[in-house]
N, C-alpha and C positions, 0 to 999 in steps of 0.2 A: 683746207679740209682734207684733201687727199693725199698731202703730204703726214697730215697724224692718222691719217687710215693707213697709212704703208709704214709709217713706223710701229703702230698697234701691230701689224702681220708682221713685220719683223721680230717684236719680241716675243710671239707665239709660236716662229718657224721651229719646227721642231729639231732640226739639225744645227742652228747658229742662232737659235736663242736666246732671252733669258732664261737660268732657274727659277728665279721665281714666279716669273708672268706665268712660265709652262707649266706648273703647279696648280694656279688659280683657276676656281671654278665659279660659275652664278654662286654661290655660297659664301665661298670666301670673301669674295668681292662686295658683296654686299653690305657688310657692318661698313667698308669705305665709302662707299656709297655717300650712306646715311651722314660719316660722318664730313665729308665733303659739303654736301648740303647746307649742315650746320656751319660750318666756316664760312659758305659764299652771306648767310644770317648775318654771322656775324661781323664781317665785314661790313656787310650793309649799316647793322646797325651802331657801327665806330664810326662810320663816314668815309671809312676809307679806302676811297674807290683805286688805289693803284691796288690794296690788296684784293679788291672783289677782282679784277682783271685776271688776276690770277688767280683766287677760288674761281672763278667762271670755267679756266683753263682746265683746272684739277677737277671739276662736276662735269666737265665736257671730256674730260680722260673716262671718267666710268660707264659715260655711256659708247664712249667707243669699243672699251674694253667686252661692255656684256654686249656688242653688236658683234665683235668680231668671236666671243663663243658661239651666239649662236650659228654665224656663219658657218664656222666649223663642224657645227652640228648639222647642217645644212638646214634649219631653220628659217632664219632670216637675214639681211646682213640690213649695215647701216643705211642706204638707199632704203630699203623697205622700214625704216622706222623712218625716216623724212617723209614719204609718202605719204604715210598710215597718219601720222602727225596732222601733215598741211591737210589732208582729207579733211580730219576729222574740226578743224577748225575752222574750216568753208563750211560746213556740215554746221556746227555747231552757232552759226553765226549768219543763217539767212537777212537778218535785218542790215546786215554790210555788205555779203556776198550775192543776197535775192531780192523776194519784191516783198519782204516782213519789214516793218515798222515799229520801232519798241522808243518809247518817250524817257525809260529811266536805268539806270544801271539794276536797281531790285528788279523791274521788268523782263531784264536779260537774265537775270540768275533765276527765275524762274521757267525762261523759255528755255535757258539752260539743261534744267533737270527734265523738264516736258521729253526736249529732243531726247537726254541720255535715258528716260522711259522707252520713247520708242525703240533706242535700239538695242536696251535688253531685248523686247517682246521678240525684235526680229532675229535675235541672233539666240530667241528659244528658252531666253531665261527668266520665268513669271516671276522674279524672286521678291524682297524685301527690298522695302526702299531704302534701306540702311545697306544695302550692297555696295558694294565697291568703295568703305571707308577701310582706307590700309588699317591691316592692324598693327604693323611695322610703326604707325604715328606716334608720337610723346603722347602720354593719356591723356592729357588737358587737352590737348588738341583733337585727339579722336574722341573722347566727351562731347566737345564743342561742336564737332562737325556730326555726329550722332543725335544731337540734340538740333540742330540744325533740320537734318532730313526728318525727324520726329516732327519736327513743327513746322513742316509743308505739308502736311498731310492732318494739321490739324491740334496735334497732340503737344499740347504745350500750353503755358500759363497765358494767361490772358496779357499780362505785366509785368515790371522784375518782384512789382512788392508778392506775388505769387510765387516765383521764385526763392526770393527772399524768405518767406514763411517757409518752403520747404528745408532751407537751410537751419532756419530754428529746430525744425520736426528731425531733420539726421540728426543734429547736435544731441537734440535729448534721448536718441535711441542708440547713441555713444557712449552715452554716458550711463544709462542702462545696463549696457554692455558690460561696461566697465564695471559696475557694482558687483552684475551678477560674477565677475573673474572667469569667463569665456572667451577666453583670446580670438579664439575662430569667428567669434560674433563682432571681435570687437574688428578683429579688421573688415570684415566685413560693411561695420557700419560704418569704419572712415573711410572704406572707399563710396559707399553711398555721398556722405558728406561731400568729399572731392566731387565727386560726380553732379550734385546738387551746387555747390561752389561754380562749376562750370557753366551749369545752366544760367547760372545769376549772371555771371562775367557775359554771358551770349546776351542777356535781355540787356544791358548795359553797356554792351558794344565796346566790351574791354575783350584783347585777347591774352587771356590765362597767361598761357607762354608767356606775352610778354611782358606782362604784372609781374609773375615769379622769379624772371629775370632781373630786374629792375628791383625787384626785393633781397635778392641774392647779393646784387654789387652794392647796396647797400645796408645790407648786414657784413658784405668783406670790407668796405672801406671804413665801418664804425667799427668791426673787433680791431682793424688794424691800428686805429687808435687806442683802441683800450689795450692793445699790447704796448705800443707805444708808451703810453703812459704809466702803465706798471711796469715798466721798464724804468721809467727814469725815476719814478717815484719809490719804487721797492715795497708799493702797496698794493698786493693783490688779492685778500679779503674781499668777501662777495659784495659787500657796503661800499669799497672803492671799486670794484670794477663795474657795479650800476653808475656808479657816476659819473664813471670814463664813460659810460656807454651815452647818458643823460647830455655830456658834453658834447659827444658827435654829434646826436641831436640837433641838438642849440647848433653847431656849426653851419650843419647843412642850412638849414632856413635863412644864415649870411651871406651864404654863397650868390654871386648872380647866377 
């Protein structure tokens, strides 16, 4: 660790440098960040753990990088995020670190939220229990976890078939929408829908994200057939490219 903390200060030495590191700011840095993140995801979810070793490596470069801004800013350095860190997970975890007792993992995501109440209050801030969801999150995800703290506090369908009926009620005020030819209403009411969509996915213990991904790679692997196949066949008429699509279908359910 303290050898990627001295090469981090090395490429930010303002005399012997990188250009580019010496550019960088919490700004720029950030969109990499995110998308680091997303790689160690998707690693994980390939299976392939030589490459997570190394998204781990790359999501552990950004945090050295915005440690050693603010360092320079005299801010914080990377020690005081280790601290702040290990603190707050003693903290957040009396039933390991104290003398609390919790019987179930929901038990704990709830003592979870209780403790991070308390230390809004103390650290002065009465706000919304909807605080501190990034808005930096993919929507589905920040839906899901907004809908999440909604319904600790109460506000939420009793079931998914609740849910479920809300999904009907967007549909048809999309459609609304669409009749009256008010564009600003209409997106409007598909992000409602999305939004509704998400809540259904949270009562159903599906996570959004990873439905849409999983719908993605299989809409790319059946177009790739259906290029495929009007390729070989020199039939690309709407009538033959449903049925190239009809075929990936059928494939998939062969598949082990």
């Amino acid at each position: 660790m303290d050898e990627l903390l001295a090469i981090m200060a090395r490429l930010r030495d303002p005399v012997s440098g990188c250009p580019w590191d010496l550019e960088q700011t919490f700004a720029t840095i950030a969109p990499y960040t995110l998308e680091e993140a997303y790689e160690v995801a998707d690693a994980i979810e390939r299976g392939d753990l030589a490459g997570l070793r190394e998204e781990l490596g790359d999501l552990l470069l950004q945090v050295v990088f915005h440690a050693q801004l603010a360092r320079e800013q005299g801010a914080f350095d990377f020690a005081a995020v280790v601290k702040a860190i290990s603190a707050k997970l003693v903290r957040r975890h009396p039933h390991v670190f104290g003398g609390e007792r919790l019987d179930s993992a929901a038990a704990q995501s709830r003592r979870w939220e209780e403790i991070k109440a308390v230390e809004r209050t103390a650290a002065g801030r009465h706000a919304s229990v909807l605080e501190g969801v990034p808005l930096a999150l993919p929507a589905l995800s920040r839906a899901v976890k907004l809908g999440t703290r909604a319904a600790r506090v109460g506000f939420d369908w009793p079931d998914a078939q609740g849910a479920r009926d809300k999904v009907t009620e967007e549909l048809a005020e999309l459609d609304a929408a669409r009749v009256a030819g008010a564009p600003a209403a209409v997106e409007r009411e598909l992000g409602d829908l999305l939004l509704a969509i998400s809540n259904l996915a949270r009562h159903l213990a599906i996570d959004p994200e990873a439905a849409l991904r999983s719908a993605n790679g299989r809409f790319t692997a059946r177009f790739r057939h259906v290029e495929e196949r009007a390729r070989a066949t020199g039939a690309a008429d709407a009538e033959a490219l449903e049925a190239y699509w009809q075929e990936a279908k059928a494939g998939e359910g062969r598949r082990p």
